[in-house]
N, CA, C and O atoms as a DFTB+ gen file, in Angstrom:
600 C
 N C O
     1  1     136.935     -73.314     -36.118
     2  2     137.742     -74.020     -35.140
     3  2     136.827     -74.943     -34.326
     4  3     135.739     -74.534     -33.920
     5  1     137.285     -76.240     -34.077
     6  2     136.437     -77.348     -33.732
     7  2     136.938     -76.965     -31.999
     8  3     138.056     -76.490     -31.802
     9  1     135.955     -77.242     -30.806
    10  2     136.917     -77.093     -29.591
    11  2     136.197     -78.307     -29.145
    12  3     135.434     -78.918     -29.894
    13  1     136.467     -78.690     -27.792
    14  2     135.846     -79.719     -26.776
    15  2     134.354     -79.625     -27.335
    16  3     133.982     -80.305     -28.291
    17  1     133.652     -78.854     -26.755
    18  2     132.266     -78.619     -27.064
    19  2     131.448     -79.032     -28.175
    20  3     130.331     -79.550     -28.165
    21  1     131.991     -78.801     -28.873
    22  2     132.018     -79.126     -30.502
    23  2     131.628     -80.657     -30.902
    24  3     130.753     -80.928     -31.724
    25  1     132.544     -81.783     -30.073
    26  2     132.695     -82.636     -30.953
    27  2     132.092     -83.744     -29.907
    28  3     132.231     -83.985     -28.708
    29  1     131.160     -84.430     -31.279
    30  2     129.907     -85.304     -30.933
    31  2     130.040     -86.702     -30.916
    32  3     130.109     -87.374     -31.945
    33  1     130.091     -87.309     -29.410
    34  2     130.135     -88.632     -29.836
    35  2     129.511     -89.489     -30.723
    36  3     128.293     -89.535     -30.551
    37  1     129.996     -90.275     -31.731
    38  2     128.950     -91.099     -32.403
    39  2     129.326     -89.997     -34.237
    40  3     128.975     -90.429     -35.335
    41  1     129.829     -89.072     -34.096
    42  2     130.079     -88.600     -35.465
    43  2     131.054     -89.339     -36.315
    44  3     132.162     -89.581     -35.837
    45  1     130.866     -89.585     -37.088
    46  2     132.146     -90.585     -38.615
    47  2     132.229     -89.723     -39.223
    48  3     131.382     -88.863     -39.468
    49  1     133.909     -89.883     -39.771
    50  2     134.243     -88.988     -40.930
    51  2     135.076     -90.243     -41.458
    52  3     135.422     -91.293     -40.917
    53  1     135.275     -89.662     -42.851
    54  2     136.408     -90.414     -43.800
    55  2     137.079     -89.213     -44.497
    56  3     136.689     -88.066     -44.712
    57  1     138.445     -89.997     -44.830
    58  2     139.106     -88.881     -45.458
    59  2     140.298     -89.829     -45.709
    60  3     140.426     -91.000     -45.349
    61  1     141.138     -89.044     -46.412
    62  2     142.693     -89.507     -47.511
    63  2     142.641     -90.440     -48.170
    64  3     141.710     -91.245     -48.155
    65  1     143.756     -90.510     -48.955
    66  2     143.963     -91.316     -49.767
    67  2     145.736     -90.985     -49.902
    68  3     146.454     -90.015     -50.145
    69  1     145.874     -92.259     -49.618
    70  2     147.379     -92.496     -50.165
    71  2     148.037     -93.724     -50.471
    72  3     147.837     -94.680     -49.720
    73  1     149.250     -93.923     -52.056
    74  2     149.527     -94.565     -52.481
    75  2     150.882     -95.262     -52.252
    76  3     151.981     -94.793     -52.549
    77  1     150.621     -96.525     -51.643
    78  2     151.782     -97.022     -51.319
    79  2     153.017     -97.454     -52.180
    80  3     152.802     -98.375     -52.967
    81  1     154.403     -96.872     -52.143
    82  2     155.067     -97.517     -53.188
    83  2     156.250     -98.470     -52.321
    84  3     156.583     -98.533     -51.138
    85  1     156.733     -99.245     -53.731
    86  2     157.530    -100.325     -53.133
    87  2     158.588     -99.071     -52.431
    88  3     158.519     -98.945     -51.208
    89  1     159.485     -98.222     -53.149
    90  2     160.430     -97.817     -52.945
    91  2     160.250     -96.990     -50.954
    92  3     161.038     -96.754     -50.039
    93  1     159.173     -96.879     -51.119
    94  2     159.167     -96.166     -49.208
    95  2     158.821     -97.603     -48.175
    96  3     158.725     -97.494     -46.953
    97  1     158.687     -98.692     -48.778
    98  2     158.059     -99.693     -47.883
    99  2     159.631    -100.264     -47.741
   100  3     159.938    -100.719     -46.639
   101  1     160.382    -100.261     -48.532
   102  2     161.774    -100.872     -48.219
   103  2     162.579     -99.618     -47.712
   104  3     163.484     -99.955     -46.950
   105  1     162.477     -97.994     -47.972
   106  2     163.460     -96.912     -47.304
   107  2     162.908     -96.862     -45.721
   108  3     163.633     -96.532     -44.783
   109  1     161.203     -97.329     -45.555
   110  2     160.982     -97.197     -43.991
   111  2     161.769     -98.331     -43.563
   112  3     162.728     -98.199     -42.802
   113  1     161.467     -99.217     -43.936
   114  2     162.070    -100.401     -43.326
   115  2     163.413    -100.624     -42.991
   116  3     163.885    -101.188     -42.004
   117  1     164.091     -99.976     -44.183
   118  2     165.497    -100.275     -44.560
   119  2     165.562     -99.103     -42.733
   120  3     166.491     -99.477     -42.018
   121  1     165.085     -98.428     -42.384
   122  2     165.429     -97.691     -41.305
   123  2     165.072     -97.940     -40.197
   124  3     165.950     -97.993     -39.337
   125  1     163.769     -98.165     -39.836
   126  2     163.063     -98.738     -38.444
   127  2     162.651     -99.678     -38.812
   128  3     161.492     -99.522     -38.428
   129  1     162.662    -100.966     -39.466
   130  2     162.337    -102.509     -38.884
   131  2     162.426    -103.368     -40.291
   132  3     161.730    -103.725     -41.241
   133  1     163.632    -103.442     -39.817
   134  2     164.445    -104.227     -41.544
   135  2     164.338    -105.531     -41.152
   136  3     165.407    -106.139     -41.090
   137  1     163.459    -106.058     -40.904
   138  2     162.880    -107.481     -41.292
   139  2     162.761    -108.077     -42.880
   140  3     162.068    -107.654     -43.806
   141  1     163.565    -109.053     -42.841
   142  2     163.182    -109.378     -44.532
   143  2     162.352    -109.559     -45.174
   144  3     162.306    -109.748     -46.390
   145  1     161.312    -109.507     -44.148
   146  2     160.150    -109.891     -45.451
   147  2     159.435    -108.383     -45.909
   148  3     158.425    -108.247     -46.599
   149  1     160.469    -107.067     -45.173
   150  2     159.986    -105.910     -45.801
   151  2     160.417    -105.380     -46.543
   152  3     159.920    -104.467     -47.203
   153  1     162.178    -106.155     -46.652
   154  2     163.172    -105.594     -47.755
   155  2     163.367    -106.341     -48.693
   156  3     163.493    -105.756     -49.769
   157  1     163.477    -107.921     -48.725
   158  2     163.557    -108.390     -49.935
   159  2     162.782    -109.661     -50.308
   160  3     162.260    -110.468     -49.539
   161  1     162.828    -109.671     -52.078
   162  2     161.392    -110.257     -52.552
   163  2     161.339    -111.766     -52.190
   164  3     160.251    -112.311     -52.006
   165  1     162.933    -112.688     -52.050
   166  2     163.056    -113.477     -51.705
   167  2     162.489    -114.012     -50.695
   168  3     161.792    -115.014     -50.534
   169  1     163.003    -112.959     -49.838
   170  2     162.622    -113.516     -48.487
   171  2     161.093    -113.461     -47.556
   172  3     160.703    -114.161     -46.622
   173  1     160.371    -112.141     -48.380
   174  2     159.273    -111.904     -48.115
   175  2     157.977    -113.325     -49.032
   176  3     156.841    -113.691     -48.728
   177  1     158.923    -113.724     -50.175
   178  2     158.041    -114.776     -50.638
   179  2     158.281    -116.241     -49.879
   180  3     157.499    -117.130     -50.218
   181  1     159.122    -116.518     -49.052
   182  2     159.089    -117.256     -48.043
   183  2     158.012    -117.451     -46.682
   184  3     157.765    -118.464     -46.027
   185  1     157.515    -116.118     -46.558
   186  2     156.772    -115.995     -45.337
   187  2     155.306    -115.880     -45.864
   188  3     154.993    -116.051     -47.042
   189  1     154.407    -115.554     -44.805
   190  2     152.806    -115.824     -44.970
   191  2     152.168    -114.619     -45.737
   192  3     150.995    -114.339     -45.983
   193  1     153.694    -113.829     -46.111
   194  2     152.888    -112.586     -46.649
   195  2     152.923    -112.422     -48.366
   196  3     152.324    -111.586     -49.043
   197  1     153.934    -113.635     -48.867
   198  2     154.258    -113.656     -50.457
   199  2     155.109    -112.729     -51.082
   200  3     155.763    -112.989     -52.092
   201  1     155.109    -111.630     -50.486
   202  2     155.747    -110.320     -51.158
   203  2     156.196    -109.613     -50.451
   204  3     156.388    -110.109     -49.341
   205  1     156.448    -108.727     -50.548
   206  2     157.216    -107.597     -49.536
   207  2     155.765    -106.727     -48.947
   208  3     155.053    -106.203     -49.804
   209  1     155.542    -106.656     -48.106
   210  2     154.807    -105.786     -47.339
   211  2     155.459    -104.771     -46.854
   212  3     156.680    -104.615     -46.852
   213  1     154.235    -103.716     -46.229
   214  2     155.242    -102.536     -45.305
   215  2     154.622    -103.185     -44.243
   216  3     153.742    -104.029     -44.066
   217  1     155.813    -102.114     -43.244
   218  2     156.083    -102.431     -42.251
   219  2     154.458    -101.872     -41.278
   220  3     153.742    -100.989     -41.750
   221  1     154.189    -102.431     -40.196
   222  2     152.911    -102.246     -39.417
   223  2     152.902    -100.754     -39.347
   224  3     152.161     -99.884     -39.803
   225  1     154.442    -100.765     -38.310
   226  2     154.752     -99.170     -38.079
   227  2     154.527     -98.327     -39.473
   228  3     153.469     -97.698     -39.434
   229  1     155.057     -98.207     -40.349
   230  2     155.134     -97.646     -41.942
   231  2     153.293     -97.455     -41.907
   232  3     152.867     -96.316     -42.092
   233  1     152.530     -98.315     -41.727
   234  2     151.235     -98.080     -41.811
   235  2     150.551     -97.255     -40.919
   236  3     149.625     -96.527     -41.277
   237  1     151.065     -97.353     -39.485
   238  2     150.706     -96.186     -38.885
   239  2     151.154     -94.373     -39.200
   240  3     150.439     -93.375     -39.291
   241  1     152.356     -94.525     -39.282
   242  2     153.116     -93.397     -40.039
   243  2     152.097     -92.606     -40.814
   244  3     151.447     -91.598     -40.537
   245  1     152.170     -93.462     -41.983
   246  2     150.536     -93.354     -43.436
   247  2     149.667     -92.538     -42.316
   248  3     149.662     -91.340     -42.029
   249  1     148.799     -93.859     -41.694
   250  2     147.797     -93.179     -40.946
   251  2     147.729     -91.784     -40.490
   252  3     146.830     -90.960     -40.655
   253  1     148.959     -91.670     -39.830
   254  2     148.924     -90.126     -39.085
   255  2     149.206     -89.130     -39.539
   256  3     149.211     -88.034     -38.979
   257  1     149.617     -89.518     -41.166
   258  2     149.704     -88.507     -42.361
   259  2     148.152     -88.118     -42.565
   260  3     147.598     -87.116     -42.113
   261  1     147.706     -88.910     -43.172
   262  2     146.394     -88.654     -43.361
   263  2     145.500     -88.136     -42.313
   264  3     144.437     -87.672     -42.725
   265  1     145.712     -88.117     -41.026
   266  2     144.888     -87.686     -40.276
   267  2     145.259     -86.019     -39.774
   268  3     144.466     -85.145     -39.423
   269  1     146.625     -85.965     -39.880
   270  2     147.658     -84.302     -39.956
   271  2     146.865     -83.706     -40.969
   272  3     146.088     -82.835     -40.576
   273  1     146.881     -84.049     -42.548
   274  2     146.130     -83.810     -43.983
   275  2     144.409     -83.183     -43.009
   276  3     143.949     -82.067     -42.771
   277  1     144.058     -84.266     -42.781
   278  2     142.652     -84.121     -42.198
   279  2     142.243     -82.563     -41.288
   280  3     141.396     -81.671     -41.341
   281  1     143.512     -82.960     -40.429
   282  2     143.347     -81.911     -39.223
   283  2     143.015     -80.709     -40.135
   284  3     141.979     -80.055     -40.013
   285  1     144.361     -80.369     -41.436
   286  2     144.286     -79.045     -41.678
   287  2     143.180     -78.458     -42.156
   288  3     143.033     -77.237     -42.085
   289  1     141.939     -79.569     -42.898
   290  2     140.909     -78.780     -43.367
   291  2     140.109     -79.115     -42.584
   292  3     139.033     -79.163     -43.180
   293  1     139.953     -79.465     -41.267
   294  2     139.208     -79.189     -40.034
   295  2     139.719     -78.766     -38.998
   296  3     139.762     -79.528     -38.032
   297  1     140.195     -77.579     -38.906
   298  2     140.976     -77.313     -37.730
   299  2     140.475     -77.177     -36.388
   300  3     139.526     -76.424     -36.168
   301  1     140.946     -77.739     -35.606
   302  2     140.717     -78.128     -33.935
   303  2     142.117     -77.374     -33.182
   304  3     143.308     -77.275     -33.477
   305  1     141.121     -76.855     -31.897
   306  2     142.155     -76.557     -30.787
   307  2     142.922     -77.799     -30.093
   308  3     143.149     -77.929     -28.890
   309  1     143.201     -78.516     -30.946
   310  2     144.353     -79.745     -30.493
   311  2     145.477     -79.209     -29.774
   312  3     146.113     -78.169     -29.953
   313  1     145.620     -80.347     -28.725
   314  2     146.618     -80.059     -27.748
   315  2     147.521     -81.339     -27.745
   316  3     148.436     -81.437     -26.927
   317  1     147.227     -82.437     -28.777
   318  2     148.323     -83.447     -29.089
   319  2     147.547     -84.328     -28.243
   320  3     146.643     -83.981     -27.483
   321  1     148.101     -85.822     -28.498
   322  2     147.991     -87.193     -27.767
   323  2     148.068     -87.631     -26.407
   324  3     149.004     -87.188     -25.741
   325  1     147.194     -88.481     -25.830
   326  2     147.447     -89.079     -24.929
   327  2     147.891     -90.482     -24.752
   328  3     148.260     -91.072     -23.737
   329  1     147.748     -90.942     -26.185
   330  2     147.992     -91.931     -26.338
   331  2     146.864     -92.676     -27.385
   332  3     145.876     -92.227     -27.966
   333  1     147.767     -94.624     -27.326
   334  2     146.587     -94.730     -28.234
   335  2     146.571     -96.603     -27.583
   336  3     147.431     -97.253     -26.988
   337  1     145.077     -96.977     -28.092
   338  2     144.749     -98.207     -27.317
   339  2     144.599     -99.087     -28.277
   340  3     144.384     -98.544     -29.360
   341  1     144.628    -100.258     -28.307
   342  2     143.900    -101.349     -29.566
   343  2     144.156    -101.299     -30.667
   344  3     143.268    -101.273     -31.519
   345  1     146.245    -101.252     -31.149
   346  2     146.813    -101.145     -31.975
   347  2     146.080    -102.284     -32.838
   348  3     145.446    -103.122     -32.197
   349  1     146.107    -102.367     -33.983
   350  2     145.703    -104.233     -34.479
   351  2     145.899    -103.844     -35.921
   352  3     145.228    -103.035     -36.562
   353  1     147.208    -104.745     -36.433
   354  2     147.493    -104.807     -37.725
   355  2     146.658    -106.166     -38.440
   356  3     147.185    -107.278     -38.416
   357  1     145.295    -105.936     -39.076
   358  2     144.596    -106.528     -40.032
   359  2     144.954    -107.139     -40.495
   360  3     145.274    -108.185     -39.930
   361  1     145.176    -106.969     -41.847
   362  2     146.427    -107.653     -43.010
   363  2     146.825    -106.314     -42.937
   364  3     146.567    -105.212     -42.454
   365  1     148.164    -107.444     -44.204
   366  2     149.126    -106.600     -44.766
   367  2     148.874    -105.562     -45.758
   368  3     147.934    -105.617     -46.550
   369  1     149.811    -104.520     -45.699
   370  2     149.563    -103.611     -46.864
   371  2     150.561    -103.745     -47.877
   372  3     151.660    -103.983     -47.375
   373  1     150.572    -103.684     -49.002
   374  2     151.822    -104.159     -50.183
   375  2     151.885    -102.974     -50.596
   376  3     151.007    -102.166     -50.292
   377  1     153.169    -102.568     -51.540
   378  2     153.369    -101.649     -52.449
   379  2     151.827    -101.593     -53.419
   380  3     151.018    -102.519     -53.375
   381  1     151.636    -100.436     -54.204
   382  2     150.616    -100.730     -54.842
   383  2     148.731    -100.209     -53.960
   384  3     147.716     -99.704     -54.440
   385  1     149.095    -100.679     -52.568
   386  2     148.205    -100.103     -51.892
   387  2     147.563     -99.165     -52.508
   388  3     148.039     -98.677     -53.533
   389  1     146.212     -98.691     -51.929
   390  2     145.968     -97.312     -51.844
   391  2     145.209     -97.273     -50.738
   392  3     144.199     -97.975     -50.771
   393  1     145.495     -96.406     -49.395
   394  2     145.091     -96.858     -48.136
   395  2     144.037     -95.266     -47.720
   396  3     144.601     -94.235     -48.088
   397  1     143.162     -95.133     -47.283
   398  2     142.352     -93.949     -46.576
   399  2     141.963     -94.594     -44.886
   400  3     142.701     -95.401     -44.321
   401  1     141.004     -94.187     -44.429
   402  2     140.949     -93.283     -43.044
   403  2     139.402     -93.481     -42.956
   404  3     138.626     -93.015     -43.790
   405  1     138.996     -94.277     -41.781
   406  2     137.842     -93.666     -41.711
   407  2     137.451     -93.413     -39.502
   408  3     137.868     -94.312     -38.772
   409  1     137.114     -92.866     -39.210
   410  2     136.779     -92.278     -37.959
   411  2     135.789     -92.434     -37.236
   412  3     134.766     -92.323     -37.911
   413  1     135.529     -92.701     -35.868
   414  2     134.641     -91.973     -34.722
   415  2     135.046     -92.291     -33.781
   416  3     135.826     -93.144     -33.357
   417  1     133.969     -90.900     -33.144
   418  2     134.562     -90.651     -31.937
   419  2     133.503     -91.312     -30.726
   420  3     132.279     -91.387     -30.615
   421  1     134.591     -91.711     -29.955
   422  2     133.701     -92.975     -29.196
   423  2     132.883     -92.160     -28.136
   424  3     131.678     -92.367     -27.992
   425  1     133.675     -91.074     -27.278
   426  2     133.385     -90.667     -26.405
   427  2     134.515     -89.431     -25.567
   428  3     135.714     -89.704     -25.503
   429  1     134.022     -88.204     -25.013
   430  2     134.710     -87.352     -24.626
   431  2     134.599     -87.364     -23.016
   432  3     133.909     -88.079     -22.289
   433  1     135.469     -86.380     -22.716
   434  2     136.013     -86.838     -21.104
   435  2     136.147     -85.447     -20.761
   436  3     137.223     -84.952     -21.097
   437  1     135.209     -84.577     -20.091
   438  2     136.215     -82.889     -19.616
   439  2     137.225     -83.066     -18.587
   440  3     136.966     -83.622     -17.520
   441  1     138.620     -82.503     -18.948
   442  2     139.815     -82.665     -17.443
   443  2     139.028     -82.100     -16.108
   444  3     138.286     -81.120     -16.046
   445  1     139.469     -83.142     -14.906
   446  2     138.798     -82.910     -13.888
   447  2     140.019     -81.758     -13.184
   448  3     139.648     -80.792     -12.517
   449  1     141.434     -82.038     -13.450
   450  2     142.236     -81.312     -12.805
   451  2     142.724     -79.710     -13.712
   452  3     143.373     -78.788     -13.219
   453  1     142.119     -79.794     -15.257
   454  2     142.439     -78.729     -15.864
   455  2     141.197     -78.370     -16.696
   456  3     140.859     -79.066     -17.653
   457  1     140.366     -77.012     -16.224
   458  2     138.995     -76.471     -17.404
   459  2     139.123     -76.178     -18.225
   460  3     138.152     -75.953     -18.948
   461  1     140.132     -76.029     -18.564
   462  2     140.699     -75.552     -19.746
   463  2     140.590     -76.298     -21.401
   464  3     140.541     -75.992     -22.592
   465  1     140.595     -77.295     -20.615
   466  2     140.869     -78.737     -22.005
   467  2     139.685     -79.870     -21.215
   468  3     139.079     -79.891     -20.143
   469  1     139.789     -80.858     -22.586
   470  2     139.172     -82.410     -22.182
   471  2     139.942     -83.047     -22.583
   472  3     141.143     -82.921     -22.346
   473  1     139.171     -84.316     -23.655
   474  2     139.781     -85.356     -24.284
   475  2     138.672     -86.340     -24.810
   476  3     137.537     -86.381     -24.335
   477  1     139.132     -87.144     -25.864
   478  2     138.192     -87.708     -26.282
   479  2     139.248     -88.813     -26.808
   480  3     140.476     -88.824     -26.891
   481  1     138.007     -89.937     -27.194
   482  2     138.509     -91.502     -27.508
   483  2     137.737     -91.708     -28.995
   484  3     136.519     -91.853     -29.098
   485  1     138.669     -91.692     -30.106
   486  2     137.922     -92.101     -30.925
   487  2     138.783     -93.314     -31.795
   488  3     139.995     -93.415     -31.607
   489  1     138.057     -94.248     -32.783
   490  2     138.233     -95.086     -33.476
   491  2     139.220     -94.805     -34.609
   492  3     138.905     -93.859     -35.331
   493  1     140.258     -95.391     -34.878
   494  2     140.197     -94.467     -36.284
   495  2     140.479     -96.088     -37.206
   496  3     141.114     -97.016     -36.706
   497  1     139.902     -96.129     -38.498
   498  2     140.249     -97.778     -39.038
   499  2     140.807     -97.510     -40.862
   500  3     139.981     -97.026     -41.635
   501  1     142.131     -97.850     -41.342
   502  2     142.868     -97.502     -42.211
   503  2     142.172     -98.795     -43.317
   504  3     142.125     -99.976     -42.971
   505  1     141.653     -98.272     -44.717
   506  2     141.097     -99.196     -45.444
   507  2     142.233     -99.087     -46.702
   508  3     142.781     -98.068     -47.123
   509  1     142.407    -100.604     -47.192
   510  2     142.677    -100.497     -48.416
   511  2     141.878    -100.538     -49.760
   512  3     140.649    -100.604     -49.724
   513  1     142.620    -100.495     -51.055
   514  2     141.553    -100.300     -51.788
   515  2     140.381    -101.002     -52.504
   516  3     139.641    -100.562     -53.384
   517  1     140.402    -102.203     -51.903
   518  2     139.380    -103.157     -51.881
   519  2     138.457    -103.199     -50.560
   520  3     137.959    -104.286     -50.265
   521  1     138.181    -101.981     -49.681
   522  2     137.543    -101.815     -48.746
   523  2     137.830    -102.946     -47.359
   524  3     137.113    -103.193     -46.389
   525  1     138.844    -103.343     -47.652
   526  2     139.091    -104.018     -46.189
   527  2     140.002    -103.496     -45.338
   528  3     141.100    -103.113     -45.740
   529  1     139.771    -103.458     -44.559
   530  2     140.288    -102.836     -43.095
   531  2     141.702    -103.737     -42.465
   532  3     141.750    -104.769     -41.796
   533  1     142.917    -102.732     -43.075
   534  2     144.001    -103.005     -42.684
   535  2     144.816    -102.262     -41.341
   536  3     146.041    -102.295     -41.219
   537  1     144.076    -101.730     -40.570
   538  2     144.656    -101.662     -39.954
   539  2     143.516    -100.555     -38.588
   540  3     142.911     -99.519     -38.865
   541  1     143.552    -101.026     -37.652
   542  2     142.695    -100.091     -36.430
   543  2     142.944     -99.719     -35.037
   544  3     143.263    -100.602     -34.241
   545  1     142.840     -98.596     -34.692
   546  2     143.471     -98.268     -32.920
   547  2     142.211     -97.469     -32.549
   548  3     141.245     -97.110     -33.221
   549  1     142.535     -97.312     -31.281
   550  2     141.664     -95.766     -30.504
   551  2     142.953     -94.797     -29.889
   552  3     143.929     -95.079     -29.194
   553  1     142.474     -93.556     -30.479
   554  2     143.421     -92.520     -30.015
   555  2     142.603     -91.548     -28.784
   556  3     141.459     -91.212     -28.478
   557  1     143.878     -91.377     -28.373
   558  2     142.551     -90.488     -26.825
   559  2     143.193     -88.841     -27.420
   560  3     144.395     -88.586     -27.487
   561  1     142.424     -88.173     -27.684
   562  2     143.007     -86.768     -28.098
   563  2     142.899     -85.663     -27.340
   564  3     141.756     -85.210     -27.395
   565  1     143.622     -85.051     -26.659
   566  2     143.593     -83.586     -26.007
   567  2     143.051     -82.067     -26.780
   568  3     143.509     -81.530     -27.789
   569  1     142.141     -81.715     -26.068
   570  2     141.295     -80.964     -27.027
   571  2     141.167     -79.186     -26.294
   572  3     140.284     -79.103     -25.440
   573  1     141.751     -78.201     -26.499
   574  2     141.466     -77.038     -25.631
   575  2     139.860     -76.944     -25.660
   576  3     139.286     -77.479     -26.609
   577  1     138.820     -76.044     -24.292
   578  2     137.449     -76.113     -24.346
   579  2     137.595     -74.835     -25.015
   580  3     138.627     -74.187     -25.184
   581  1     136.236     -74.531     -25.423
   582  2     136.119     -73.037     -25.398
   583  2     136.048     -71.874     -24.783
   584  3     134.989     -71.833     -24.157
   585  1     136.576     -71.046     -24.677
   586  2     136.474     -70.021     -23.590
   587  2     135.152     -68.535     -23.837
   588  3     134.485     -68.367     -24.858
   589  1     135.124     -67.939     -22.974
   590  2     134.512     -66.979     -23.344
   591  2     135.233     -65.487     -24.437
   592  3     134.682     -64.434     -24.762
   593  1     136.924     -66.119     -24.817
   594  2     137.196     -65.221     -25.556
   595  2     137.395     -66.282     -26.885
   596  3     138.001     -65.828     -27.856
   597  1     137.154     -66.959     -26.912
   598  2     136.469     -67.666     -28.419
   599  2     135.642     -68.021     -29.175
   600  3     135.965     -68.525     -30.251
């Protein structure tokens, strides 16, 4: 179990892999952000993107799959989000994708009003499979400390 204590600013990890298909880039869309150039081929070959892309959101989604995936074979006393800073959609991601994860952590924070927990700020930047970087934020993460019964 990873706790506050544990985790080192300046550490990188990478991890996942997942394959984008047309059929979830048009069912996300078709649900939270049915813009045409995410549902159809027409209309997406009209715009700056040629094809149907997914949606930004749809890419974060991905992301936080892969990083859930992550959690489980590193498990942390996570206490969930505080949020996240410096959304920035890169390029586009197309069907066909194959998108992974790579990480660090910028810097940790102990709660001044709770000892119990901290928090930390780390990078996280979504690559496709030609190694370019489609997509990057900072997440601030809530972290339980360790206690003397752990």
């Amino acid at each position: 179990m990873i706790y506050f204590e544990d985790i080192e600013p300046g550490t990188k990890s990478a991890f996942g892999r997942y394959e984008v298909t047309r059929e979830e880039v048009i069912e996300f869309a078709s649900k939270y952000d049915p813009q045409p150039f995410h549902l159809d081929d027409e209309a997406a070959a009209k715009t700056h993107f040629g094809r149907i892309a997914a949606s930004g959101w749809h890419t974060c989604a991905i992301a936080m799959r892969m990083i859930v995936g992550n959690m489980a074979n590193n498990r942390q006393a996570g206490l969930g989000g505080a949020g996240v800073d410096e959304l920035r959609w890169l390029r586009p991601v197309f069907p066909g994708d194959t998108l992974r994860c790579e990480s660090e952590i910028l810097d940790k924070t102990p709660s001044r009003s709770r000892p119990d927990m901290g928090s930390y700020r780390g990078r996280t930047t979504v690559f496709n499979q030609h190694d370019e970087p489609v997509m990057s934020f900072i997440s601030i993460g809530l972290i339980r400390r360790r206690s003397s019964d752990d």
